[in-house]
C-alpha positions as CSV (number, residue, x, y, z in Angstrom):
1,X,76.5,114.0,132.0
2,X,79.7,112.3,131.6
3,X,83.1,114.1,132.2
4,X,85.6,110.9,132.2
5,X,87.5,109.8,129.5
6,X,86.5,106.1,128.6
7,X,89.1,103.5,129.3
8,X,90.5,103.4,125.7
9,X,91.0,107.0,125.5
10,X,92.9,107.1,128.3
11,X,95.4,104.4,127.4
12,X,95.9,106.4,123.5
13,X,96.6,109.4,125.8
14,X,98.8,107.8,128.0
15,X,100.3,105.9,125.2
16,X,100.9,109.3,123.3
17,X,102.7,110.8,126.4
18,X,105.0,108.2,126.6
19,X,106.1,108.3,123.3
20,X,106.3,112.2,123.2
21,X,108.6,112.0,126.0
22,X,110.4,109.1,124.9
23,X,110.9,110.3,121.2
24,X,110.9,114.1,121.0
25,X,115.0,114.6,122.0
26,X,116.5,117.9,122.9
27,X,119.0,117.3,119.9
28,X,116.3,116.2,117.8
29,X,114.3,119.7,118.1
30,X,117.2,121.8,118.4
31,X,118.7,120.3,114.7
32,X,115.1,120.3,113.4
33,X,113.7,124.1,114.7
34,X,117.5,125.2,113.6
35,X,118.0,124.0,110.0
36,X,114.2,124.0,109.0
37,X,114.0,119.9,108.4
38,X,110.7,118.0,109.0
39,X,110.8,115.3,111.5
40,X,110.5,112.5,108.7
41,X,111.5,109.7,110.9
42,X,109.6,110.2,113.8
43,X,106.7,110.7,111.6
44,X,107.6,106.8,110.6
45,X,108.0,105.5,114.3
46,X,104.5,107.7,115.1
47,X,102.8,105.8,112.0
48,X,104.4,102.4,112.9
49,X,102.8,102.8,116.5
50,X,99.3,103.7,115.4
51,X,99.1,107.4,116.4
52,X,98.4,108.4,112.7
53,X,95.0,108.2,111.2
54,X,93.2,106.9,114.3
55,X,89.8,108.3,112.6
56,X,90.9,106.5,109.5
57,X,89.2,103.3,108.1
58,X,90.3,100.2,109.5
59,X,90.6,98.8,105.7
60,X,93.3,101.5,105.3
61,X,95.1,101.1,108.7
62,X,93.5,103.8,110.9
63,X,92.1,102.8,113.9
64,X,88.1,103.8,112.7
65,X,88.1,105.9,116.0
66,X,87.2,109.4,116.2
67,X,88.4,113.1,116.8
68,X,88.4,113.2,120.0
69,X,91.3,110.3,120.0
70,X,92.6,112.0,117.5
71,X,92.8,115.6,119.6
72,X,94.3,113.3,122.6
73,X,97.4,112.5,121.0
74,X,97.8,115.8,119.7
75,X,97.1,117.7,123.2
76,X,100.2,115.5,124.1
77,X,102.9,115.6,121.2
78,X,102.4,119.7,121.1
79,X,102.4,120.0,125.3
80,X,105.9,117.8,125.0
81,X,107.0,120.0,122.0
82,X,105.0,122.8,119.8
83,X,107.8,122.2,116.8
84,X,107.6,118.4,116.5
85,X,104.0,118.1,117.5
86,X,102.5,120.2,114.8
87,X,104.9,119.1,112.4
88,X,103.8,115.6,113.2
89,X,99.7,116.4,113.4
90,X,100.2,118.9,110.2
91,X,101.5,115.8,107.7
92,X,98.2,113.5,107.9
93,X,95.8,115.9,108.7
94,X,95.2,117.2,105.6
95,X,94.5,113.7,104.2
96,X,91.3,113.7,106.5
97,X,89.5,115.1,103.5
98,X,90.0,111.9,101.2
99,X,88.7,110.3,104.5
100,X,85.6,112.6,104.3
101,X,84.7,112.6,100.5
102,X,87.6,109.7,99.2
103,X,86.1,106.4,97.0
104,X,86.9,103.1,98.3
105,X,90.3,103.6,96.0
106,X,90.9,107.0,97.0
107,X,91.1,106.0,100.4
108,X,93.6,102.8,100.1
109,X,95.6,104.7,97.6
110,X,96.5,107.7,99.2
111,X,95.5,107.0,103.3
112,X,97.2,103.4,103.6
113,X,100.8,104.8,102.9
114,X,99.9,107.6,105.0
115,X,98.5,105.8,108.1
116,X,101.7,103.4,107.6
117,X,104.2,107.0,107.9
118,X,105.3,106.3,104.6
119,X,103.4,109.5,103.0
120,X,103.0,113.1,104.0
121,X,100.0,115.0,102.7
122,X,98.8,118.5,101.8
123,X,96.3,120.4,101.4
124,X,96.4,123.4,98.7
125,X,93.2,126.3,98.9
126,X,95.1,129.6,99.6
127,X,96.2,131.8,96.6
128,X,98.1,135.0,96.5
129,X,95.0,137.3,96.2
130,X,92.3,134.6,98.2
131,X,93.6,134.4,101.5
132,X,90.2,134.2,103.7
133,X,87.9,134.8,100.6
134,X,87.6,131.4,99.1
135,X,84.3,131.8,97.5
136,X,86.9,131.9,93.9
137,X,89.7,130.1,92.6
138,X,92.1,131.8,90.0
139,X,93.5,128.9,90.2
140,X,91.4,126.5,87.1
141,X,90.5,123.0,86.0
142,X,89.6,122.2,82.7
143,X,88.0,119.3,81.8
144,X,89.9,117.0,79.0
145,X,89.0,113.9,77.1
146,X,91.5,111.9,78.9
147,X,92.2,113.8,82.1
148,X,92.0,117.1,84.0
149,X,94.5,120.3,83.4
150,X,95.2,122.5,86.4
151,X,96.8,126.0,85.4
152,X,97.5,128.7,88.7
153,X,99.9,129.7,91.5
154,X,99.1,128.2,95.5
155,X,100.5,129.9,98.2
156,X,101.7,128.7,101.8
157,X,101.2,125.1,101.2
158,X,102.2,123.5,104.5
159,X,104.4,120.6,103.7
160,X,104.8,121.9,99.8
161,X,108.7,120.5,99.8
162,X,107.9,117.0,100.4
163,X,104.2,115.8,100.9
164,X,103.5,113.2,98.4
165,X,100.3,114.8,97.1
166,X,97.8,117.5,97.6
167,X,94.3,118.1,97.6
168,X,93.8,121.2,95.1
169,X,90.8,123.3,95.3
170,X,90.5,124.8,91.5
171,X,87.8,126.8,89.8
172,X,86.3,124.9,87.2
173,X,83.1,126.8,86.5
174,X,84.4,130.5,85.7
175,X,80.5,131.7,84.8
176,X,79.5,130.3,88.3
177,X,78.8,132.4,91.2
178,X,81.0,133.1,94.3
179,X,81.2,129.7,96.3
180,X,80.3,128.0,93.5
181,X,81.8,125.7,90.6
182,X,84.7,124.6,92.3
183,X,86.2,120.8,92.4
184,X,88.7,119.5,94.6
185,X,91.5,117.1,93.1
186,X,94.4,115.3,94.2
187,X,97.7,115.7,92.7
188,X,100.0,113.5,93.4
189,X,104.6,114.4,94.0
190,X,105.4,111.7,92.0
191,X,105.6,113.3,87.7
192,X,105.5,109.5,86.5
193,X,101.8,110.2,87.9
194,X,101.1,113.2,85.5
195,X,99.7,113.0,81.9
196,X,101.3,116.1,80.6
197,X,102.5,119.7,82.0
198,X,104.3,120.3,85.0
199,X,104.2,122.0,88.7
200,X,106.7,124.0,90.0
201,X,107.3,124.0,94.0
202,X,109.4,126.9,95.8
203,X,109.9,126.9,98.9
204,X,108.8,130.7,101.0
205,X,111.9,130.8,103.8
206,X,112.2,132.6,107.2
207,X,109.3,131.5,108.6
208,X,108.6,133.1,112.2
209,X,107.6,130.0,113.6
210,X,106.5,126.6,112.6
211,X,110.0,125.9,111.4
212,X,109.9,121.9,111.1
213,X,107.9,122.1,108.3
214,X,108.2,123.7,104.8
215,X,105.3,126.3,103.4
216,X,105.4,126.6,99.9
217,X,104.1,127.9,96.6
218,X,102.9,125.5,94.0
219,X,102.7,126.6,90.3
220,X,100.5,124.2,88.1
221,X,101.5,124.9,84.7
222,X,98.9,122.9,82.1
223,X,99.6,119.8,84.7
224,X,97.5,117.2,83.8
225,X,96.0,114.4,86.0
226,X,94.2,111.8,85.6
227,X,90.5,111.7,86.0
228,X,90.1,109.2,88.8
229,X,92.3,112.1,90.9
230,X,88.7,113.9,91.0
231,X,88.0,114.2,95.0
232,X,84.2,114.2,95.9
233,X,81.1,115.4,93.3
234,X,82.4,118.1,91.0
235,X,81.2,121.7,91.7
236,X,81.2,121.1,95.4
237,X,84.7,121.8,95.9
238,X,84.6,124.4,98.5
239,X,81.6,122.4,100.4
240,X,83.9,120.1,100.8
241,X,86.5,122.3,102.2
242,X,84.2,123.6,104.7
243,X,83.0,120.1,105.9
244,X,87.0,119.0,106.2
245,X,87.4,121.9,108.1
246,X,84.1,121.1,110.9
247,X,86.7,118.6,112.1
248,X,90.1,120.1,111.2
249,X,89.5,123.4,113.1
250,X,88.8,121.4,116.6
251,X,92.5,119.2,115.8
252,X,94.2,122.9,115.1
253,X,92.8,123.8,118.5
254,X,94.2,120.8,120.4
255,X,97.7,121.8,119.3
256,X,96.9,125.6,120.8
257,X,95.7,123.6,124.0
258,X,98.8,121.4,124.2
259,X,101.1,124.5,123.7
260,X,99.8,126.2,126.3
261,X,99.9,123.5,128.8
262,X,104.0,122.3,128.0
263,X,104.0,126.6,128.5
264,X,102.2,126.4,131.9
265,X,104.1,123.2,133.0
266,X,107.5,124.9,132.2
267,X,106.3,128.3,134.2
268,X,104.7,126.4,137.3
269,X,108.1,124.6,137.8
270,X,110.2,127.4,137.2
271,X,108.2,129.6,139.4
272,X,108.1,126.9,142.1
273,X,112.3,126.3,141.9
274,X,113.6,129.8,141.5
275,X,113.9,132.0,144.5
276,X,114.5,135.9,144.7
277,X,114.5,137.9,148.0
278,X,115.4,134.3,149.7
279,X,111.7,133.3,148.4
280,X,110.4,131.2,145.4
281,X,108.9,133.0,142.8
282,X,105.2,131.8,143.3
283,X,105.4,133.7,146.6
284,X,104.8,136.9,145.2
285,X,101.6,137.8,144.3
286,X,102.7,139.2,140.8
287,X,103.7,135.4,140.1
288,X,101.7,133.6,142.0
289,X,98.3,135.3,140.3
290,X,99.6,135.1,136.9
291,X,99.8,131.2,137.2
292,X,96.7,130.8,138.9
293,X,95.1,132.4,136.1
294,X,97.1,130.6,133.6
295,X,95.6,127.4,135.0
296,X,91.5,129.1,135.2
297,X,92.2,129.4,131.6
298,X,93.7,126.4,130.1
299,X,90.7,124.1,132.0
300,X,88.2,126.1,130.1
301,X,90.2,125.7,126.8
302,X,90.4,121.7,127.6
303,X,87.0,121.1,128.2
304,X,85.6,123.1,125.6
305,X,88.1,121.6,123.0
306,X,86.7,118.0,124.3
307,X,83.4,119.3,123.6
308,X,84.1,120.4,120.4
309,X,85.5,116.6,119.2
310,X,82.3,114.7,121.0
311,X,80.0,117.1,118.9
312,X,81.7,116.1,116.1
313,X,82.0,112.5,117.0
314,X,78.8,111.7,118.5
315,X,76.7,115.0,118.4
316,X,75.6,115.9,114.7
317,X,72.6,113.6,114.1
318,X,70.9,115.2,117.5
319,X,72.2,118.8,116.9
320,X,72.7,119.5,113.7
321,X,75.5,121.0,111.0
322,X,75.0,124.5,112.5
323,X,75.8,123.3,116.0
324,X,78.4,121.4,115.4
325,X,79.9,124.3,113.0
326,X,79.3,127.1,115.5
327,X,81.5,125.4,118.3
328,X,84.1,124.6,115.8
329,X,84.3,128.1,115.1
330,X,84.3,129.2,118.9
331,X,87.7,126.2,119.1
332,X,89.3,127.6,116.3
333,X,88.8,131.1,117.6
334,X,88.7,131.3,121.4
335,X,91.4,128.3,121.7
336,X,94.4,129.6,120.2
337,X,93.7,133.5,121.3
338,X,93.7,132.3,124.4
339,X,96.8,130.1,124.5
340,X,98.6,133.2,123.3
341,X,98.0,134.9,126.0
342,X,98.7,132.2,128.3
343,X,102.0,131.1,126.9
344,X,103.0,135.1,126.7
345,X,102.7,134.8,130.8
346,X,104.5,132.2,130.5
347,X,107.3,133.6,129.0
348,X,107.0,136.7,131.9
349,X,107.3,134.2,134.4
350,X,110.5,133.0,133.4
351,X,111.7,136.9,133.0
352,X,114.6,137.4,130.8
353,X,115.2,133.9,130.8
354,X,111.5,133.0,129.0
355,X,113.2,135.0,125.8
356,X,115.8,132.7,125.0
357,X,115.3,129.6,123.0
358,X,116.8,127.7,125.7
359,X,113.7,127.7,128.1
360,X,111.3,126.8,124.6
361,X,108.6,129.0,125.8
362,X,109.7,131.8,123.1
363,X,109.3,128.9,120.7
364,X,105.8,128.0,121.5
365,X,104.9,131.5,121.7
366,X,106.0,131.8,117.7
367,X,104.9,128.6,117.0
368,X,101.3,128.9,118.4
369,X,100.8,132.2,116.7
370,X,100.0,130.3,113.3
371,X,97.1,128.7,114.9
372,X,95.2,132.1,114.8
373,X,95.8,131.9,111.2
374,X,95.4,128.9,109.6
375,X,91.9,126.7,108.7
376,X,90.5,130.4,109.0
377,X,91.7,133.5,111.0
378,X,90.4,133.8,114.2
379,X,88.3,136.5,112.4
380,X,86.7,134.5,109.8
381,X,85.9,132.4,113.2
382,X,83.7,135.6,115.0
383,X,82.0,136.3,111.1
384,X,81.1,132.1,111.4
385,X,79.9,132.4,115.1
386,X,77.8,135.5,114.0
387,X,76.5,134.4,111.2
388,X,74.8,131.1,113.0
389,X,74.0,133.0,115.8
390,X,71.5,134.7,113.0
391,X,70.0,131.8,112.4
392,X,69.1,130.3,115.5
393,X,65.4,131.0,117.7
394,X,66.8,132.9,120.4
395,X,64.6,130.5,122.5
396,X,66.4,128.0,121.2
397,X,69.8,129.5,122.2
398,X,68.3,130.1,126.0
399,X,67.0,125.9,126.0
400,X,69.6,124.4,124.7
401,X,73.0,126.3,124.4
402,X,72.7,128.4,127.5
């Protein structure tokens, strides 16, 4: 049983830290949390300096390495800053599906710019009245002689206002049944791209948290693309969404575990530094407890999100989709609740003072809370972690997971 990172994870973790703290100015967050602008240049110098795509094809630029790099240099942009961290992670992620299910074009069309910083992607599945339930698409794609017409409204597209394209899950068999007869597609920003119709992007304001980047609804009005844009084997749209997500989920829950360790770093100092009743802070049990349990908790969120990324790296030929599935879940559910309530004592450490922007752990607390929501409520998570548990011999449960 190995617990040490290898030698090369620890220099991309070290090398992430370093450029967190060297790159994520006060100025920089303050004119980006304030006036709602993603971090576009930063996401250049991150691309320029490798820390985008890393489980990306070398033929595209990615370092062919694996989620648990990936969740390394994520743990360290959101611990150094929630705002520019997510905002960061949140523009390439959503390309990791043309990684999963892209052709050999796909992939140096759309992931070489990205990987470079150049391009921002997106991911579009939610619609106004399918939220969790994705087993339909109002949303439809009709099949032309010459191309492919989308027609239906997206909601809270992350990076709507300026990715350069977006995966689109559409309904394309209406007679099919639920989970069924959907195809993913990619849409590119760029109309020149289109072969008729148009899309229509508006931006949803006064976000409670996640402010560096934009959410927005797309409207696909008879936009036609071409037939190349077709992402993985038609009808298997949503599989496909559930297979990015595997990996997705355990990346959303290294930006939880980073939040809540800048939180805890931030409280440990303060609680160390200021003094009442002519003693520091951590003196008193009330304090003192509350940061001792802040710590129990973030280890067990660390090592289980490590897990999480080896299952997924090394772990899925030996245990299987289920497995691997099942602790995503547990990440993308146990992870971010838990940060909450981590970065909330946080912000009772630093009293009155943890309220106010200026101390950042009111910021983290907002911005972690869409962690719980997105790639799948923490809900949807307990439903997943039920529904395997169904499956699996209770003796195998008590050999092998227990």
């Amino acid at each position: 049983m190995e617990f040490s990172l290898s030698k090369e994870q620890e220099d991309i973790k070290r090398a992430a830290a370093e450029f967190a703290r060297g790159e994520f100015k006060q100025e920089l967050i303050e004119e980006c949390e304030l006036n709602h602008l993603f971090p576009r240049e930063l996401y250049k110098k991150a691309g320029e300096l490798g820390f985008i795509g890393l489980d990306y094809p070398e033929e595209t630029g990615g370092g062919n390495l694996g989620v648990m790099e990936n969740v390394l240099v994520i743990e360290e942009f959101c611990k150094t800053d929630s705002g520019l961290g997510m905002a960061i992670h949140l523009a390439f992620l959503p390309a990791k599906i043309i990684k999963i299910f892209g052709t050999a074009e796909q992939k140096q069309k759309f992931l070489a710019p990205l990987v470079r910083g150049d391009w921002v992607s997106a991911v579009s599945f939610t619609e106004p009245d399918h939220g969790s339930d994705l087993t339909r698409m109002d949303t439809t794609l009709v099949e032309e002689a010459d191309g492919f017409v989308l027609n239906g409204t997206k909601i809270f597209t992350t990076n709507g206002a300026y990715a350069d394209f977006f995966i689109v899950l559409a309904q394309e068999d209406p007679d099919a049944r639920p989970g069924r007869g959907m195809t993913t597609i990619v849409v590119e920003r760029d109309p020149s791209t289109w072969l008729g119709g148009d899309l229509e992007i508006n931006e949803i304001p006064n976000k409670m948290g996640l402010r560096m980047t934009s959410s927005s609804e797309l409207v696909f009005k008879g936009l036609k693309v071409a037939k190349e844009n077709i992402l993985g084997q038609r009808g298997r749209g949503l599989l496909n969404v559930l297979d990015f997500l595997d990996e997705s989920r355990i990346e959303i829950g290294a930006q939880a575990l980073g939040n809540c360790e800048g939180a805890f770093l931030k409280a440990l100092k303060h609680a160390t530094k200021r003094t009442q009743f002519q003693r520091p802070i951590i003196d008193f049990q009330g304090i003192g407890h509350k940061v001792a349990r802040m710590w129990s908790r973030i280890q067990s969120l660390k090592w289980i999100t490590y897990y999480g990324a080896w299952l997924c790296d090394h772990g899925r030929e030996k245990e299987g989709d289920d497995i691997v599935a099942l602790f995503t879940s547990i990440i993308k559910h146990h992870v971010p609740e838990t940060a909450k309530c981590i970065i909330d004592d946080a912000i009772t450490v630093f009293g009155g003072y943890g309220y106010f922007m200026e101390q950042e752990v009111e910021r983290r607390y907002r911005d972690n809370r869409i962690v719980e929501m997105y790639e799948g409520t923490v809900e949807v998570q307990l439903n997943n972690i039920v529904r395997i548990l169904k499956k699996l011999n209770i003796d195998y449960i008590n050999a092998n997971l227990l």
